[in-house]
C-alpha positions as CSV (number, residue, x, y, z in Angstrom):
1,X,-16.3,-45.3,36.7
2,X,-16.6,-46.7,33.2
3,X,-14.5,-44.7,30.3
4,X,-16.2,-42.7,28.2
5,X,-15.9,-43.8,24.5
6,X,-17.3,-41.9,21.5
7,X,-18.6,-44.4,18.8
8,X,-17.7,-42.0,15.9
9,X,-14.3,-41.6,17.1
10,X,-12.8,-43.8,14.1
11,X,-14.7,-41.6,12.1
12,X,-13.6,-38.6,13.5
13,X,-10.1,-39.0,13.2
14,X,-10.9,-40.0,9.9
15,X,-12.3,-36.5,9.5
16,X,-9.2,-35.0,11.0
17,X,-6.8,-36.1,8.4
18,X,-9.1,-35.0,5.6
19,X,-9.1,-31.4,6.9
20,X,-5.4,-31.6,7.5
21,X,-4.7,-32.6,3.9
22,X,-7.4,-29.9,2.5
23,X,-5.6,-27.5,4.9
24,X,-2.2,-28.4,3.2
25,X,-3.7,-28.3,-0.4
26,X,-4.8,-24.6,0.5
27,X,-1.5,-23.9,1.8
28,X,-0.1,-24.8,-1.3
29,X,-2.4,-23.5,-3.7
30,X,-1.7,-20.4,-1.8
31,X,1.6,-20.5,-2.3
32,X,1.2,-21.4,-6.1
33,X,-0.8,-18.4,-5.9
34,X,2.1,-16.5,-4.9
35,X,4.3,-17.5,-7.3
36,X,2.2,-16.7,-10.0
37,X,1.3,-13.5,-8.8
38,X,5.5,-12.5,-8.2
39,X,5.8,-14.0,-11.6
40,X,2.9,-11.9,-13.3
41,X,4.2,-8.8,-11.7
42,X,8.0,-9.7,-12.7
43,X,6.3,-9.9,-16.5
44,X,5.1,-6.9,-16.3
45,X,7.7,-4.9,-15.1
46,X,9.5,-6.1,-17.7
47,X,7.1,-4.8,-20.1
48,X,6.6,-1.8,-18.7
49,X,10.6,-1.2,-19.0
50,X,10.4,-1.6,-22.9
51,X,11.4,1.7,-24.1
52,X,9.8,3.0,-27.4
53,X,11.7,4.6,-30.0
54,X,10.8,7.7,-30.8
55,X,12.1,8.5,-34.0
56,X,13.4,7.4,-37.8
57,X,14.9,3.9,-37.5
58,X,15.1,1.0,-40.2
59,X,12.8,-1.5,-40.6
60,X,15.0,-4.3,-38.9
61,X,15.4,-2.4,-35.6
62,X,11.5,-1.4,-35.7
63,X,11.0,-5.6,-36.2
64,X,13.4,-6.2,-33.5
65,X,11.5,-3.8,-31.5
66,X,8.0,-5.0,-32.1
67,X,8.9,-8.4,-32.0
68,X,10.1,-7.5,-28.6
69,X,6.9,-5.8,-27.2
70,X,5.2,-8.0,-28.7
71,X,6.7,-11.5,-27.1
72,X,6.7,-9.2,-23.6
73,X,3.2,-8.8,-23.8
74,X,2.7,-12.3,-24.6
75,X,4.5,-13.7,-21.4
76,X,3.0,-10.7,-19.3
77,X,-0.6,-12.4,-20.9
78,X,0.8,-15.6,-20.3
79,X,1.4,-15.2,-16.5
80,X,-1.6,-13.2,-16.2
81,X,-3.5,-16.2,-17.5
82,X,-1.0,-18.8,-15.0
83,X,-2.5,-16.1,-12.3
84,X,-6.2,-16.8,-13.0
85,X,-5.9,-20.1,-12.6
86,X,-3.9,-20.2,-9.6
87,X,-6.8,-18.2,-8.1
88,X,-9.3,-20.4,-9.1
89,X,-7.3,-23.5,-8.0
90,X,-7.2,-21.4,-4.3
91,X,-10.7,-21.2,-4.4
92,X,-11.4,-24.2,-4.8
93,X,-9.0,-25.4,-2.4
94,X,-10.2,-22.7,0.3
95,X,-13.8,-24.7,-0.2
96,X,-12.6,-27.6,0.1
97,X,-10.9,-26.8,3.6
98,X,-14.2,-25.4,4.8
99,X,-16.3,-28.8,4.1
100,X,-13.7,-30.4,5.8
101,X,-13.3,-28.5,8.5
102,X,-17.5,-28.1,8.9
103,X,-17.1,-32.4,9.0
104,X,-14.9,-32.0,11.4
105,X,-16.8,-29.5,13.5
106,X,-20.5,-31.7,13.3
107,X,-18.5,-34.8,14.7
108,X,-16.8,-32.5,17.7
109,X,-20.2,-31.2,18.8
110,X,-21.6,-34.5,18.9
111,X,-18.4,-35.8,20.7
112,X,-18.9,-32.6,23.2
113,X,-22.7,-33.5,23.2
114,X,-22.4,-37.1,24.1
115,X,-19.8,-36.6,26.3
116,X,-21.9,-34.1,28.8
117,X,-24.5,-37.0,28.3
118,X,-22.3,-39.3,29.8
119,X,-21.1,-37.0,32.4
120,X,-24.6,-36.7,33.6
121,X,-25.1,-40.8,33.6
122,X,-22.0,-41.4,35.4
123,X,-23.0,-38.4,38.1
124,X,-26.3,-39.9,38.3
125,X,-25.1,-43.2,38.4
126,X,-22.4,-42.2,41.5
127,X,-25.4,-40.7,43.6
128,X,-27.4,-43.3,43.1
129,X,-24.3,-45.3,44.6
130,X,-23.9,-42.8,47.4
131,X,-27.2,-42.9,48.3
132,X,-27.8,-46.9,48.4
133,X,-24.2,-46.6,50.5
134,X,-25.9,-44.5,52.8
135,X,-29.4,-46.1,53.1
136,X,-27.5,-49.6,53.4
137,X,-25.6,-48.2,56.0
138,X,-28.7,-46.4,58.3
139,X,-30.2,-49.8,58.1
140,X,-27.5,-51.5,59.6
141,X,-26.8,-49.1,62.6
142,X,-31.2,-49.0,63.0
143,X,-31.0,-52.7,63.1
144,X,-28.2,-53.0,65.4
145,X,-29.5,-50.3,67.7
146,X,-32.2,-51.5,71.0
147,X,-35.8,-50.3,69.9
148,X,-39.2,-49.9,72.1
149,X,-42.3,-51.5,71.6
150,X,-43.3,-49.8,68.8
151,X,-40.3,-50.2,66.3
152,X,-38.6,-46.8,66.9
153,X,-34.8,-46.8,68.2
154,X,-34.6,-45.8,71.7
């Protein structure tokens, strides 16, 4: 029985390695993703902790105090903005795994495909084999056997 060789299977693993490293830059951009996201929300707590003066005060400690809410709400912008992007950068990522992995899937169906094509050949081929075994075979024990006049075995 000959081995059954796909003729894309270069090209499949080819494919393989492709999904596995769009399946890692997901996994990172996820994590990126997460980072951002812990930062963001670190940012903003710390925001939200600012407490307001209620209140006379001087103008230094209402500087200091602005200046303060105002460089908070900057970073909790700032990480907000890191956020966004990370999510994009997921996105795209996340697509990218999917081409891949669709690649991946068209040359496994056409492996599976050509495989049950060869299946059937070599089954065909084998009972072609068994049959010509067992013709060959009735031939021998018909010509070996004593016959009558008319050609049939006795």
């Amino acid at each position: 029985m000959k081995r059954y060789r796909f003729s894309l299977e270069s090209a499949l693993r080819v494919r393989l390695v492709q999904e596995e490293a769009a399946r890692f830059a997901l996994a990172h951009a996820n994590a990126e993703l997460q980072r951002a996201t812990a930062r963001y929300r670190h940012a903003l707590a710390r925001y939200d902790r600012l407490e307001s003066v209620d209140g006379e005060q001087d103008v230094e400690a209402f500087r200091r105090g602005r200046d303060e809410a105002e460089r908070l709400a900057a970073a909790a912008h700032a990480a907000w903005l890191v956020v966004d992007a990370a999510t994009d950068e997921a996105a795209a990522r996340h697509q990218d795994w999917v081409a891949a992995s669709r690649r991946v899937t068209a040359l496994q169906k056409l492996d599976d495909r050509r495989r049950g094509e060869w299946l059937v050949e070599e089954q065909r081929a084998e009972t072609v084999a068994i049959d010509e075994s067992a013709i060959s075979r009735w031939r021998a024990r018909v010509a070996e056997s004593p016959t009558d006049e008319s050609g049939v075995p006795a």
